[in-house]
N, C-alpha and C positions, 0 to 999 in steps of 0.2 A: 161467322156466316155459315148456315146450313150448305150440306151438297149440294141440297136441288136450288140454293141462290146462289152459288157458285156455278152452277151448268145453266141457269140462267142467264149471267154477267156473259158467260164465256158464248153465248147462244145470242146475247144483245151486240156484243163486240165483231166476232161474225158477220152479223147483218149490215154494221157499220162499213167494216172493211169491203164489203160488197156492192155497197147500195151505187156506186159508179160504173160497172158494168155491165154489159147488155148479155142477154139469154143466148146461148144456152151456156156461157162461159161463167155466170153470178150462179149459179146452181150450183157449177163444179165446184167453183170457187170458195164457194160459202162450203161445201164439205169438206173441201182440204183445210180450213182455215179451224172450221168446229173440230173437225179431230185431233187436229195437230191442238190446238187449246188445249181440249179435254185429256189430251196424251200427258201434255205438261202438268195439268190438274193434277191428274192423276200421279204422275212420278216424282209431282215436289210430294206428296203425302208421304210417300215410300222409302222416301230419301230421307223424311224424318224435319217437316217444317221448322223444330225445335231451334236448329242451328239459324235459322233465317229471323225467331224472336216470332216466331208463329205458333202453330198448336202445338200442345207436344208429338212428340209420337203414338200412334196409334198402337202399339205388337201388344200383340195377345197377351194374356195373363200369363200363363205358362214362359214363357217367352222372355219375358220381365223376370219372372223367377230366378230362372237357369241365367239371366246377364247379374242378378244379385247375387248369385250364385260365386261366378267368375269374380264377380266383383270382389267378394270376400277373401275368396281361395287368392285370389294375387294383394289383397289389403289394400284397393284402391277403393275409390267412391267412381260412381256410373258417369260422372262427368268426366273423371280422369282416363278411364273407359274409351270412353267416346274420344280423344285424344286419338286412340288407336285404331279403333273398328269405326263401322257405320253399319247398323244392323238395319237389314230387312226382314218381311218376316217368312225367308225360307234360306237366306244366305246372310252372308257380309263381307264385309269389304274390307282390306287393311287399308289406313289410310295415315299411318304414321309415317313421317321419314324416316328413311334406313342410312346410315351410315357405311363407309369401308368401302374395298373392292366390290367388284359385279358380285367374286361367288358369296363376298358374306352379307353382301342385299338379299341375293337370292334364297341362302339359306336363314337370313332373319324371318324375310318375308315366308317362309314356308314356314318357319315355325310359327308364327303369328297367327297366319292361317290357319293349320292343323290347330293347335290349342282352343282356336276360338268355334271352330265347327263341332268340334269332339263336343267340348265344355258347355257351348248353346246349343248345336242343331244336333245333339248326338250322333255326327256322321264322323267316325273313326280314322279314314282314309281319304283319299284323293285323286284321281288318276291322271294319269301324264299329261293328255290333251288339257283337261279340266284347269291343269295348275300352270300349264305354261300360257292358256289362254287368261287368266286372274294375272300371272304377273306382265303380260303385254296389255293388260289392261291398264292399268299401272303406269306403263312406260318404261318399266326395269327391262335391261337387256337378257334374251332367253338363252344365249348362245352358251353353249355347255353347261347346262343347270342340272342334267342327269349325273353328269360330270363331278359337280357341286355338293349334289345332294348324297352320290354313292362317296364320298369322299369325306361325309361325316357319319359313319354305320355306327356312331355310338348316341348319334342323334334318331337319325331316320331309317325305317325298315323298308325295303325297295323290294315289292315283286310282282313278278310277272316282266314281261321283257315289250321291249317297242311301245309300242302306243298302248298293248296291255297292260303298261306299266301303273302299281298303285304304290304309292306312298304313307306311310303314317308315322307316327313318333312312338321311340323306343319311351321307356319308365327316364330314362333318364334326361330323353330330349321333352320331355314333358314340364319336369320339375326346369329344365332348362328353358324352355317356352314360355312358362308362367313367371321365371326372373324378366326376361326378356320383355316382356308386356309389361310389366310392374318398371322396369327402367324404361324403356319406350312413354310410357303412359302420364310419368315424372317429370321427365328432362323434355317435355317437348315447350318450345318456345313458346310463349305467350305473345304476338302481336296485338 
């Protein structure tokens, strides 16, 4: 289905859910209803309908590249990929489960990260707020992760102090990131 019979449907659906109340409450009504649609419209696109057996995803050309890219550099295929990340087209998401104590979720989970930002979004680094907000996104516990992270210096390079804190991966937490995605991206369970 085209957008404009998608904003359509969601524009017919709207008026449905309305059509039983009286003014000036079906006005409001009908606008919280259209936007909230159009939000969802919008962010199954982004989210990548592919997983749902819908369109595929939409990401740029470029975009595609650099995940063939990764693709190759760790010897998986973009579906195996996809097991771990969920790409946007200016972020991603880890969405592998992690294994172990708190600090080696924590620290899988940043290496995942870091590897897959460097590797698609050319972003090298990460900063403190940024990563402890991604893994409470998650639902990973954040309680000593500076802890975690300064406590593998042959993985990750830590500076700047407090909330200026950035993060990124050493040469060797790198090649160790790229193992880590390539077993992440294998072993995960088939339901």
């Amino acid at each position: 289905m085209s957008k404009i019979g998608k904003i359509k449907e969601q524009i017919q659906t709207a008026i449905e859910a309305v059509k039983d109340f009286d003014e000036p409450y079906k006005t409001k009504a009908f606008e919280v209803i259209l936007s909230r649609n159009l939000d969802e419209l919008s962010l199954g696109k982004d989210r990548g309908e592919a997983k749902e057996g819908k369109e595929p995803k939409e990401l740029s050309l470029a975009l595609n590249k650099r995940i063939d890219a990764l693709t190759k550099e760790a010897n998986l295929t973009v579906e195996q990929l996809e097991n771990v990340y969920d790409f946007g087209d200016q972020d991603l998401t880890v969405i592998a489960p992690l294994e172990g104590t708190v600090p080696d979720k924590q620290v899988s989970f940043t290496q995942c990260l870091l590897i897959g930002l460097e590797r698609v979004y050319s972003k090298k680094s990460i900063s403190a707020p940024e990563l402890t907000k991604k893994i409470d996104d998650t639902g990973l516990n954040t309680k000593n992760l500076s802890r975690s992270l300064k406590n593998r210096p042959d993985i990750f390079r830590k500076m700047g102090k407090k909330k200026e804190t950035v993060y990124k991966l050493t040469d060797v937490g790198k090649t160790s990131a790229i193992a880590l995605v390539r077993t992440l991206a294998t072993s995960v369970r088939q339901t």
